[in-house]
N, C-alpha and C positions, 0 to 999 in steps of 0.2 A: 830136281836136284841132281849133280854130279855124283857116277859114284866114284868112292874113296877107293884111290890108286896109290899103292906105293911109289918112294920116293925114285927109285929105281929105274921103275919102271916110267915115270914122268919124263927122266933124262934120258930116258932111250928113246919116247916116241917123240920128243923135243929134238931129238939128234934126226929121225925119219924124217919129220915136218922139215926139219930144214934142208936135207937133201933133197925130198921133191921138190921143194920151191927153184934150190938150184937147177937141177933137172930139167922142170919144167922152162925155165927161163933158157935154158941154152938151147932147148929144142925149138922154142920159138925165134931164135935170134939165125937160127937157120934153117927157118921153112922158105925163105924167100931161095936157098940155093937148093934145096928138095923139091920144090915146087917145079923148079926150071929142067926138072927134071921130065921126060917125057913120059916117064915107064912108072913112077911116084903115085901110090893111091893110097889112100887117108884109112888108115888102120881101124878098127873094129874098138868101141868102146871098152874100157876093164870094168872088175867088177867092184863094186863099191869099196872104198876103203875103210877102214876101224874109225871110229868118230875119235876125233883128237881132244889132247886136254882141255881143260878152259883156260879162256885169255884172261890177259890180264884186265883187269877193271877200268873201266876209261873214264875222260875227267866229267867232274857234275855239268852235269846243263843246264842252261840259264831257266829260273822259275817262270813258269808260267802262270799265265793273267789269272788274277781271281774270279772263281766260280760263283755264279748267284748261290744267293741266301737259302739257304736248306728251310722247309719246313720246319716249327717248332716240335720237338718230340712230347712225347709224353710224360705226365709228374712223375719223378723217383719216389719210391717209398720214401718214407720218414726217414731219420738215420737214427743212431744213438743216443739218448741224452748226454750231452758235456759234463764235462767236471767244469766248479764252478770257478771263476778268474781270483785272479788276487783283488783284496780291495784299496779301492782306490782315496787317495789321499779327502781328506776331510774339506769342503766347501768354503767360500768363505761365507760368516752369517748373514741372513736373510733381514730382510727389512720387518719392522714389528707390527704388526698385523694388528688392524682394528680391535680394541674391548669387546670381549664377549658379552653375552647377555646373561646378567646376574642371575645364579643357579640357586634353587631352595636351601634355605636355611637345614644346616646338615642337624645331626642328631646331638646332643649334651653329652660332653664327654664330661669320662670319671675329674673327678680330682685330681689338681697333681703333687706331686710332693712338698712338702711347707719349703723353703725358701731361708737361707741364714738372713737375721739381722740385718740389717744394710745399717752405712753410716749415723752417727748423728748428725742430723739437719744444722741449719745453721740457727742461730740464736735470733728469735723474733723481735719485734721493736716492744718496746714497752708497751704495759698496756696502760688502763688509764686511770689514775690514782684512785683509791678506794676512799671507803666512806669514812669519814671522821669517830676516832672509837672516843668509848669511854670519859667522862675524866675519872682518873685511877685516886686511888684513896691517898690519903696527907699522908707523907715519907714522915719518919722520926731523923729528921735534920737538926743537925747541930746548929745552932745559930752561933754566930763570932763576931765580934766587932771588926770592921775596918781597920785594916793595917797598912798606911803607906805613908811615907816620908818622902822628900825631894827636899834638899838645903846646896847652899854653897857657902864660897869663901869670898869673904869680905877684904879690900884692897889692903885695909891696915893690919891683917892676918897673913898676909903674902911673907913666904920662906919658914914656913911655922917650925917648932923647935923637933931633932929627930928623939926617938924612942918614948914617945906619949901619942894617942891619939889626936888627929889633929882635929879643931874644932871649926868648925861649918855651922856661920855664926846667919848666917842668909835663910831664911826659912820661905820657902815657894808652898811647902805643902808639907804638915805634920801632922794626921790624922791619927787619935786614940793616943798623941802624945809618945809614941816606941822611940821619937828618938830626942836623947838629951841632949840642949846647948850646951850646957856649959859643961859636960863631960867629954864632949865629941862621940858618944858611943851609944848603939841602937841595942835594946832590949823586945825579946822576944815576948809579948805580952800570951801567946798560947802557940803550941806543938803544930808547925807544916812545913810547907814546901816553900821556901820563901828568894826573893827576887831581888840581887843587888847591883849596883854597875856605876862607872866613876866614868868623869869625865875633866879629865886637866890641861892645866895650860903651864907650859916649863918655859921659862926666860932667864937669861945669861946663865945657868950652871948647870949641868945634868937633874937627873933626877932618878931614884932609887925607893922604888916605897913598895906596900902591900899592902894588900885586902888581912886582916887577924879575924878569928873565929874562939873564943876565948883563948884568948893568946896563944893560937897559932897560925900562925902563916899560911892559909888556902888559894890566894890569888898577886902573885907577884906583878908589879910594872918596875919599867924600865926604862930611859930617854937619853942618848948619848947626845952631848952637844959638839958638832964639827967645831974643831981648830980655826976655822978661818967665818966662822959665824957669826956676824955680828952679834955685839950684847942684847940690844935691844929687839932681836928676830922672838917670835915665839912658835912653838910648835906645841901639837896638842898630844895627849896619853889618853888611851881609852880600854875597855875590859869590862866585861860582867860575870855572870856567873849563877845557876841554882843550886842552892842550899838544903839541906833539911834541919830546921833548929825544933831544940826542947823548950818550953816554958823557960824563962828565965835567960836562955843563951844570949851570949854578949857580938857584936859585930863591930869593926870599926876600921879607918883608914889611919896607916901610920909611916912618917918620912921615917928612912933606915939609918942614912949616918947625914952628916952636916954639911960633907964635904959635895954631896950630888943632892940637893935639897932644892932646884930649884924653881916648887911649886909658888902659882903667883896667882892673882886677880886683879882686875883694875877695869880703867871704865870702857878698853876696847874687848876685852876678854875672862869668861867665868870661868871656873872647879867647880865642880858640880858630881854632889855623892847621891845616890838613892837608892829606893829599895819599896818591896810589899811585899807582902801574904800571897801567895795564889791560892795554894790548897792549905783550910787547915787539916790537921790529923782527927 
């Protein structure tokens, strides 16, 4: 290594170096007229000079060819163990892998907690009718006589008079006799539930009437006749009804005034009144 020269002193012996080179160059540039000299003899060497600074750095030289392959050296020790990497994202899933081979039945576990209620099921089919019981001991039943009537109106009875019961002189069916001809009106031979219902036929005038329950009014009819209706058209009235009568109670049909009376029968069309018992009391 060079030694360390102040700056100073670099530019002075920088300044020497280049005056010998001048120096030396001009004395050479005229040895050829020294030389021609006769008497001219080549002077005595000096003595060594001060070693000069160093040069500057000259340019890289081109790399040379690669050397054979070195012997393998010897193993390094071990190093340090690593810290360990970050982990790395999650796989995608594996294919499922053949049924193991069934393991011993494990040990009986405890009990576990009872369990709420669950729904009710749904409702089963029938099952299958059971055995025939008893026959049960004789009811104390009322015995009653049959109570039903069905009459109508007879053709020479057609427009019958208003405010009297009208009379349904046609007898289809009068059982235990409850209903009188020649009154027009049904009596209650014992205490129920009982069953009445009319059936009319009105030609050329209106018609105006009711069901009476000892003379009262419980079941009203009504039949208006159209203005441009011929006389001879008929149309029918209908209506029933459940009752409750006492012993002796009176029922009957009655036209209301004169002027809308026009109940009829004849031999294409019946009136027809009826009735029965359902329950007695």
């Amino acid at each position: 290594p060079c030694p360390v020269v102040p700056s100073h002193c670099i530019t002075l012996c920088a300044a020497n170096l280049l005056f010998s080179l001048y120096l030396n160059r001009h004395l050479r540039t005229k040895q050829g007229w020294s030389s021609s000299c006769p008497n001219s003899n080549k002077g005595d060497a000096g003595c060594t000079g001060s070693r000069g600074p160093q040069g500057l750095k000259g340019d890289k030289g081109e790399c040379g060819k690669l050397g054979p392959k070195g012997d393998v050296g010897p193993s390094g020790s071990p190093g340090e163990k690593g810290h360990g990497g970050e982990r790395g994202k999650r796989g995608p899933k594996g294919y499922a892998g053949p049924p193991g081979v069934q393991g011993a039945p494990g040990l009986k576990g405890h009990p576990g907690v009872h369990g709420k209620m669950g729904h009710p099921g749904k409702h089963g089919p029938s099952g299958l009718p059971g055995r025939k019981g008893e026959k049960g001991q004789k009811g104390d039943c009322k015995e009653s006589d049959i109570t039903a009537f069905s009459v109508g109106l007879q053709k020479r009875n057609s427009f019958p008079p208003p405010g009297s019961p009208v009379r349904f002189d046609k007898i289809f069916l009068n059982e235990n006799e409850a209903y009188n001809v020649e009154s027009g009106v049904f009596v209650a031979s014992t205490g129920g539930i009982y069953s009445f219902s009319y059936h009319m036929s009105v030609s050329s005038k209106s018609l105006r009437g009711a069901l009476f329950h000892n003379g009262k009014r419980i079941l009203q009819m009504s039949s208006v006749r159209p203005v441009k209706q011929a006389a001879y058209n008929v149309c029918q009235v209908s209506g029933s009804i459940f009752i409750h009568l006492n012993e002796d109670d009176k029922v009957w049909l009655q036209i209301l005034n004169a002027s809308q009376n026009g109940l009829i029968a004849d031999e294409t069309t019946d009136s027809v009144f009826s009735g029965f018992l359902v329950f007695p009391d």
